[in-house]
C-alpha atoms as one frame of an Amber mdcrd trajectory, in Angstrom:
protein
 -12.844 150.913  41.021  -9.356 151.784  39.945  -8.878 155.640  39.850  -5.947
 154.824  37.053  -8.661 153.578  34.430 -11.162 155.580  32.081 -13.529 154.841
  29.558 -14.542 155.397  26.212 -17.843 154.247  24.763 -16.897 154.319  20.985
 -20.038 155.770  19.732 -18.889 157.497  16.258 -20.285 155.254  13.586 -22.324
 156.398  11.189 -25.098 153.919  12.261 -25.779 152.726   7.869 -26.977 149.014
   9.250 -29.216 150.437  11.874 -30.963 152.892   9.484 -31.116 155.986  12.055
 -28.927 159.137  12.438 -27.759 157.612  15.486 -27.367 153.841  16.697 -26.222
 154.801  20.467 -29.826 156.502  21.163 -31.935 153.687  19.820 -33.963 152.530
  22.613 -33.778 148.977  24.025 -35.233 147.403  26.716 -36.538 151.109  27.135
 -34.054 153.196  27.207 -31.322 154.594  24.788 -28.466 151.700  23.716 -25.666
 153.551  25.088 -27.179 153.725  28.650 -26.708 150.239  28.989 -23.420 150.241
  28.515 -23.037 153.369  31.136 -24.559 151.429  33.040 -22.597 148.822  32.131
 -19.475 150.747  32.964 -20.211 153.176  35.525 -18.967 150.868  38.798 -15.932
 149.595  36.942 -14.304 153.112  36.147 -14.246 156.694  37.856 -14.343 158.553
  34.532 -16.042 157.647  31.421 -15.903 159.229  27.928 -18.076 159.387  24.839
 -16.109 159.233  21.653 -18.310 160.218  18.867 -18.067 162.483  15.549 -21.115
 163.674  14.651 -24.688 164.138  16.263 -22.960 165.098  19.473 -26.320 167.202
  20.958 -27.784 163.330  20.778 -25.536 162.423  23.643 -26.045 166.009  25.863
 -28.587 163.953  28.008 -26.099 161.683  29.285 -23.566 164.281  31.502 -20.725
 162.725  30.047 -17.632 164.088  28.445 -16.994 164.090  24.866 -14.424 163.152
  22.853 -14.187 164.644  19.238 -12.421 162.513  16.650  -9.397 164.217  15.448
  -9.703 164.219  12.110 -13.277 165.725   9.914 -13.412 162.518   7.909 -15.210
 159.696   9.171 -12.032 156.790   9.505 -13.690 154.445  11.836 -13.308 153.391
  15.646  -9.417 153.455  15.778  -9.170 156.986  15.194 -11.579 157.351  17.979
  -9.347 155.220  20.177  -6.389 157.411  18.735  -7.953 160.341  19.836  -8.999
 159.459  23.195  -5.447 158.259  23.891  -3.994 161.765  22.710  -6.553 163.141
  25.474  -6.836 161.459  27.963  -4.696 161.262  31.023  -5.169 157.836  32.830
  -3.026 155.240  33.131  -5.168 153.086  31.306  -7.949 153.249  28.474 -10.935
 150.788  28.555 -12.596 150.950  24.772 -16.069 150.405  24.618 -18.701 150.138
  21.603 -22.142 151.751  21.929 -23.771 148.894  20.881 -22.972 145.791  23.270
 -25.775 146.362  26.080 -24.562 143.076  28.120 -21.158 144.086  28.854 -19.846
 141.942  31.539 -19.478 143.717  35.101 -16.173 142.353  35.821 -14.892 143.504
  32.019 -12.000 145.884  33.123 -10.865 143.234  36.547 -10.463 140.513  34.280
  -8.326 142.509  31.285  -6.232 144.261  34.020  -5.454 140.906  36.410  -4.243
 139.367  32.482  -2.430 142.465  31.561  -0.340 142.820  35.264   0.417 139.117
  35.054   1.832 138.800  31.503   3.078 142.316  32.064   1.668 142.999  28.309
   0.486 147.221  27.122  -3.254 145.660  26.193  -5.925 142.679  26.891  -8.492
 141.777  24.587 -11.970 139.377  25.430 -12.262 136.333  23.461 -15.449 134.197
  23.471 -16.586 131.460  20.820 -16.876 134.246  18.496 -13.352 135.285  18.435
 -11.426 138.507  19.490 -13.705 140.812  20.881 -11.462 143.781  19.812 -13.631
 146.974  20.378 -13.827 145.933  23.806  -9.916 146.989  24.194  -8.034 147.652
  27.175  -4.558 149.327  26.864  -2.421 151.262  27.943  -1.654 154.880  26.853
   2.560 154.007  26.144   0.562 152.383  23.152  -0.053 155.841  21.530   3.394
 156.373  19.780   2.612 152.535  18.119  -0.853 153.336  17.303  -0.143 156.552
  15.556   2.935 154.990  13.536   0.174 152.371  12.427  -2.746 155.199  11.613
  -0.384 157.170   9.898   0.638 153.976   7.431  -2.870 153.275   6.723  -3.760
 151.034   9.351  -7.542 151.153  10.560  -8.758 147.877  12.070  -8.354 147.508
  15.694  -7.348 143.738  15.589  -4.594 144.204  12.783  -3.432 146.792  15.265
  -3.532 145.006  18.692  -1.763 141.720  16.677   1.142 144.018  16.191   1.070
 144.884  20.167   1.789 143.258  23.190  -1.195 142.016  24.451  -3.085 139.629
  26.331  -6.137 137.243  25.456  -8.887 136.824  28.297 -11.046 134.005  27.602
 -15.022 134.443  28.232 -17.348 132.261  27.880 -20.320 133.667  27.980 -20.251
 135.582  24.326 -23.569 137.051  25.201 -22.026 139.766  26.868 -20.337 140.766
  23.744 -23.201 140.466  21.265 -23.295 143.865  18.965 -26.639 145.264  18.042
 -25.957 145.913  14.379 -29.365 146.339  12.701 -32.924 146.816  13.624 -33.525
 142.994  13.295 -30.865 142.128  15.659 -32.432 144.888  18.059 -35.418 143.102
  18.086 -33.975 139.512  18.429 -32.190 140.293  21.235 -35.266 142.592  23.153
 -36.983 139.400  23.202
């Protein structure tokens, strides 16, 4: 566990596919979405953050600190990322979604090893399905670059990270990377 790294479940969506107030505390496998992914998390990184910008009594159960998104208006999971980089004071940030309960346990190991050895500011999981982009992990120098890019009317991750340095980290397992979007996916992949 590097003392150097956070992260930062992205957990500010407004949840439309999933038809609830809030996807993160929909219960799978028996217990609330996002505590899979602490779980997930918790013996990869000392500190971990909750991004989120509204229902944020939903996530008082979890002990965790909060990150508010900087802005009132809902602008999607870069400006959470912008935010947390603003805040927080690690070396490195390890994004997260709320909704990928089958993280991999050796996530952050794998994106660091590629990111020291092509000496790049980010790494980003690929699998069969392409760039796994929410699942981000870069380093805070990036923050200048990422504001320039908000500021201009950027707001998708990938079209950001394609302007970066970065690293691609191949895995081939894309289960571990499989969102739960919608109430039918929930159920497909309870079974």
């Amino acid at each position: 566990m590097d003392e150097k790294i956070a992260v930062v479940i992205l957990a500010g969506g407004q949840s439309k596919r999933m038809q609830v107030q809030n996807k993160a505390t929909v219960l799978f496998k028996g217990k609330p979405l996002i505590s899979h992914v602490i779980d997930r998390m918790k013996p990869q990184a000392a500190h971990i953050f909750i991004n989120t910008h509204q229902n944020q009594n939903d996530f008082d159960g979890f002990h965790l600190p909060l990150i508010d998104d900087a802005l009132t208006i809902q602008e999607g999971p870069l400006l959470g990322i912008l935010t947390s980089l603003q805040l927080i004071k690690t070396d490195w940030i390890q994004f997260v979604p709320c909704d990928t309960p089958n993280l991999p346990d050796n996530l952050i190991a794998n994106l660091l090893k590629e990111n020291k050895a092509q000496k790049t500011l980010a790494a980003v999981p690929e699998t069969v399905d392409g760039l796994q982009s929410a699942c981000l992990l870069c380093h805070v120098s990036t923050l200048k670059n990422l504001q320039d890019f908000f500021n201009r009317g950027g707001r998708k991750i990938e079209d950001w990270i394609r302007q970066l340095s970065f690293s691609i980290v191949r895995f081939h397992d894309h289960s571990q990377f499989i969102n739960i979007n919608t109430q039918e996916e929930l159920k497909k992949t309870s079974l």
